[in-house]
Phi, psi and omega in degrees: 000123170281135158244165189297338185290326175297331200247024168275291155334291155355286188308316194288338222233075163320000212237306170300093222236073163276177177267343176318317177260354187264004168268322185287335181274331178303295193264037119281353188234340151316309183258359148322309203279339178272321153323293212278333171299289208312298173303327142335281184284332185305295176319315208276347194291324176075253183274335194317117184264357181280271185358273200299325173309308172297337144323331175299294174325281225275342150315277202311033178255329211277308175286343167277353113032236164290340180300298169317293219247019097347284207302340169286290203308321189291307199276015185266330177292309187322091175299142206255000000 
């Protein structure tokens, strides 16, 4: 069973390079970044009710995401 800790470990381990792991870690760091944007703005927003939809809008990146690179990842195992 993969878990986030292997292919966090996976992200670490430089001498081993595939594109298997260099897609899962892009879009793991991908969707970090969008968390932590999304909370960023949300806050940073104060009263702004524009402000905090945008932090929301930019929450809801995070599982489409992760969504993306399932549906890549599923179709690269597909023997073709």
């Amino acid at each position: 069973m993969i878990t986030v800790g292997h292919i966090v470990s996976d992200c670490v381990k430089v001498a081993i390079v595939k594109p298997e792991i260099i897609l899962k870690c892009t879009l793991l760091v991908a969707a970090f970044a969008s968390f932590l944007l999304s909370i960023i703005i949300y806050f940073n927003a104060g009263d702004d009710t524009n402000g905090r939809l945008n932090g929301i809008f930019i929450g809801i990146w995070v599982p489409s995401i992760l969504a993306l690179g399932t549906l890549l990842l599923a179709h690269r195992r597909t023997p073709q």
